[in-house]
N, C-alpha and C positions, 0 to 999 in steps of 0.2 A: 507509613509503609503498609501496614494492613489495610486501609483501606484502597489503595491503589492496587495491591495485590487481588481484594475483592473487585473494584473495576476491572481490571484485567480478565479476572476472570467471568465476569459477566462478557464483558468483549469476547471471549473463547465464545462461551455458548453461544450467543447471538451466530457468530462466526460458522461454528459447528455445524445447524441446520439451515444456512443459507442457503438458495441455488442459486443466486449471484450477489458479487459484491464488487460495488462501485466504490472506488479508492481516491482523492487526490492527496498527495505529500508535496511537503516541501519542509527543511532543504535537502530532506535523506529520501532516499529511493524507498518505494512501495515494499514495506517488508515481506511479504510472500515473495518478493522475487531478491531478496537477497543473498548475497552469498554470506559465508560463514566467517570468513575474515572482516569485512564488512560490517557485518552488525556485531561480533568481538569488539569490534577496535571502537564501536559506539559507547557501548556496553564499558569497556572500561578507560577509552581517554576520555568522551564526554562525559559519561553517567558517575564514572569514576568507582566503579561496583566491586565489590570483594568477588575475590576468583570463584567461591562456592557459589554466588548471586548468580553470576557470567555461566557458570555450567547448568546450571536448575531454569536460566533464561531459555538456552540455546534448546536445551532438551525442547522445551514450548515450542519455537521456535521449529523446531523439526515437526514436529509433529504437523504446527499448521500447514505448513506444505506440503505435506502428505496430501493433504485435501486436495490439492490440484493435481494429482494424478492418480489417485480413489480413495473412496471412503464405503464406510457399508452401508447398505440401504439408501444410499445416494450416488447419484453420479457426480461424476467429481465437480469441485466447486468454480465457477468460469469468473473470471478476474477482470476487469475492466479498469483500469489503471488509467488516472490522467496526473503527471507530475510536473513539477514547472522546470523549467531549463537553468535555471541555478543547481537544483536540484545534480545537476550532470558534470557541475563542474565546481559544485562544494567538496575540497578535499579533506575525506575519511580516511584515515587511516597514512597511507602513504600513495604515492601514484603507481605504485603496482598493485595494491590493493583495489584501487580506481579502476585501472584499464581492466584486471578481472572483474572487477562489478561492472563494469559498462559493457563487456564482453557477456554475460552473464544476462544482461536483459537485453540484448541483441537476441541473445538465443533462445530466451524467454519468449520471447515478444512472437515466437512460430508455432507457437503450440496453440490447435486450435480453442482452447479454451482462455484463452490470455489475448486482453485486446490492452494495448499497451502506447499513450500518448505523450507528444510533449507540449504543453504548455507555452510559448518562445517570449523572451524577452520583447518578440516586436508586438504581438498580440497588444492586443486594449483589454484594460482591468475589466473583472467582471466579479462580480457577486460569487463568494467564498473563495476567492484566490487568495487568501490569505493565513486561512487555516486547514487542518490535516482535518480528513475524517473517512469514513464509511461509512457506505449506504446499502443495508443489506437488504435484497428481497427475496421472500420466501412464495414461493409460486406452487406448492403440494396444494392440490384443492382439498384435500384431507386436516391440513394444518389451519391450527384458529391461528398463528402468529402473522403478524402483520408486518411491511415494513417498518424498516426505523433506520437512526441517523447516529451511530457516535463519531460524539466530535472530541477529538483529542488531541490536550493540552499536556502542559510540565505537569500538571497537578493529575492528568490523570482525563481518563471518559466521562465522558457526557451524554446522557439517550436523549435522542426524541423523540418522542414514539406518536406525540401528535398528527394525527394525516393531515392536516392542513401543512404544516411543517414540514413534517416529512415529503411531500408530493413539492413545496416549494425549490427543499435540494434536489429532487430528481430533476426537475427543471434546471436547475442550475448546475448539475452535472452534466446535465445533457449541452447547454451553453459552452463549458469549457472544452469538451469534445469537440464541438462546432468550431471555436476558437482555435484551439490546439493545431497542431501539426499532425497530416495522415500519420496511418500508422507508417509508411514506406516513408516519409520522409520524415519519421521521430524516428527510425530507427538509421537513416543515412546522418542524422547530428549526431546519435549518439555514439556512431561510429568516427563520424568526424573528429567530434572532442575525444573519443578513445586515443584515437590516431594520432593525435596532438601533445600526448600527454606522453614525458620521457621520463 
């Protein structure tokens, strides 16, 4: 548990002085754009967490979304989201919990600092469709930090802070965008599958 709390927190910082971060998830929605019932009903039907865990998350949780609409000494952090389309229609929680989480990154998705994709079931595999991660880059030319990559597992984050690696998943970010669904038409599915859902 401490050490995953240490990864976590390393994941904060890296997070903290980002000027963007490129995200893919699967099968839960991009946590900056969650809602609060949503990642609750994670936190304790999957995670299975003691209610003190769940409150001391969510607080985290708050805070990093702050970042997308200011922080100090920076402008707010811009989100680039590519998720896969199971992802829209794995049910969390119950289906009203759903259609407000899918209702939730509709609205998300207009905010000019939030670029927000879907992934589609028809797409052809590609290279990291398979696992969660973020790819943070830091763009102050005042700043020595460099990009990096965590990737994240049950067990917890992973950096790569390699540039050869690193510049590989940007490429491969950059792929499943290419592959993915517009933003206008991830946001017309996710409305679809909202809409779908009684």
């Amino acid at each position: 548990m401490l050490l995953n709390r240490l990864r976590l927190d390393t994941h904060l910082a890296y997070e903290a002085e980002a000027t963007v971060e490129r995200v893919y998830t699967l099968p839960f929605v991009p946590v900056l754009l969650q809602t609060d019932a949503y990642a609750e009903s994670g936190y304790r039907d999957i995670e299975h967490r003691p209610e003190d865990q769940i409150s001391e998350l969510m607080e985290i949780r708050h805070k990093r979304k702050e970042a997308l609409k200011s922080r100090e000494e920076l402008a707010p952090l811009k989100l680039v989201a590519v998720t896969h389309e199971c992802t829209l229609r794995q049910m969390v929680g119950s289906p009203q919990i759903m259609r407000d989480q899918l209702g939730e990154l509709v609205e998300s998705s207009f905010e000019d600092n939030v670029s927000l994709y879907v992934f589609p079931f028809s797409a052809q595999p590609v290279l990291t469709m398979t696992c969660m991660y973020a790819y943070f880059e830091y763009q102050d030319p005042d700043d020595l930090e460099q990009d990096l990559v965590q990737i994240e597992t049950q067990a917890g984050f992973w950096t790569i802070d390699e540039p050869a690696r690193v510049a590989e998943y940007k490429r491969a970010h950059d792929n499943l965008i290419a592959s993915a669904l517009s933003e206008n038409d991830s946001r017309t599915l996710i409305q679809g599958i909202r809409n779908s859902m009684t």
